[in-house]
SEMAR-363730 format. One line per 5 residues: their letters; for each residue x, y, z of C-alpha. Coordinates in nm, 3 decimals. Layout:
<pts>
A> X:Y:Z  ...
</pts>
This chain:
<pts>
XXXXX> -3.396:-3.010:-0.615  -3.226:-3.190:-0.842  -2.853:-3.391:-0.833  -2.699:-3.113:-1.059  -2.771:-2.833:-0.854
XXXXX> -2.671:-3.016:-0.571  -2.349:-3.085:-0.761  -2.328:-2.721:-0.855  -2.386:-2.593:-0.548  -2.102:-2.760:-0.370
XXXXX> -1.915:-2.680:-0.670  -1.920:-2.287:-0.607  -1.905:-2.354:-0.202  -1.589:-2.512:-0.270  -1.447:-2.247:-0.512
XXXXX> -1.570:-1.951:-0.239  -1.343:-2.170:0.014  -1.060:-2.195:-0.167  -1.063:-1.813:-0.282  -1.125:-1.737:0.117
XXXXX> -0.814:-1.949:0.210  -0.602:-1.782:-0.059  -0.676:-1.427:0.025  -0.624:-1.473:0.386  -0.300:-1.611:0.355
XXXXX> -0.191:-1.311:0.125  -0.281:-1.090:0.362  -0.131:-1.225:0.665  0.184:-1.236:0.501  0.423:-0.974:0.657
XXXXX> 0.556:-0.692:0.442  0.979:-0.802:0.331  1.205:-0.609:0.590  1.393:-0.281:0.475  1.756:-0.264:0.474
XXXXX> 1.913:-0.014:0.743  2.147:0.100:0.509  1.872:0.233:0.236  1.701:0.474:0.482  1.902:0.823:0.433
XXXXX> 1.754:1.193:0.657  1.659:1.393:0.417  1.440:1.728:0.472  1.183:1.697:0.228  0.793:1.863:0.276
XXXXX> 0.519:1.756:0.019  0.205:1.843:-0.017  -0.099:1.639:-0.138  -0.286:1.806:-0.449  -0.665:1.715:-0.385
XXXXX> -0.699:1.820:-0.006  -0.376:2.040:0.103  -0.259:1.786:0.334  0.101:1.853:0.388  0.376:1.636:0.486
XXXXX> 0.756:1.675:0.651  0.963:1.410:0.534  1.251:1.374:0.757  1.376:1.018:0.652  1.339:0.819:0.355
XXXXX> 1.403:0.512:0.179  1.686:0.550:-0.074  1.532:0.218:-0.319  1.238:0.333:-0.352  1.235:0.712:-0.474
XXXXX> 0.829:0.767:-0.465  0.674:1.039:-0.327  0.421:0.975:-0.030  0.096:0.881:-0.165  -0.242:1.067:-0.029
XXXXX> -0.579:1.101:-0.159  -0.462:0.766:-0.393  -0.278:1.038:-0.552  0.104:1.114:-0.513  0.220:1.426:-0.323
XXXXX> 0.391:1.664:-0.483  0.747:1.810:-0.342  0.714:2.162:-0.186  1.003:2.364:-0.222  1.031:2.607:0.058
XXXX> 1.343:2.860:0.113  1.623:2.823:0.382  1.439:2.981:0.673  1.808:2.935:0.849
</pts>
């Protein structure tokens, strides 16, 4: 064993630390708080494309104007008549 791979070896430990320390700390950061005032009721249902899940939205957040995500693929609104 030579001093270079010695050298190089602490060299990668090092960078496998660092990249450890970084990802942690993103991850135990805590998601920003959503304002009270953005949430609205709303009486949506949605329905996910690849497996037929199916969802009842009853609130939702007015910034952000996605639809649910399942599958990794977004839901699709299902329009359903006034049973009332």
């Amino acid at each position: 064993m030579t001093v270079w791979n010695v050298l190089i070896a602490i060299a990668i430990g090092y960078v496998v630390w660092r990249s450890a320390i970084y990802f942690v700390r993103i991850l135990s950061m805590t998601p920003e708080e959503i304002d009270p005032d953005d949430i609205k009721e709303v009486v949506q249902d949605y329905k996910c494309t690849v497996c037929g899940a199916e969802v009842i939205m009853t609130v939702a957040n007015v910034s952000t104007e996605k639809a649910p995500r399942h599958c990794r693929e977004e839901m699709v609104p299902v329009w359903r008549p006034d049973s009332s």
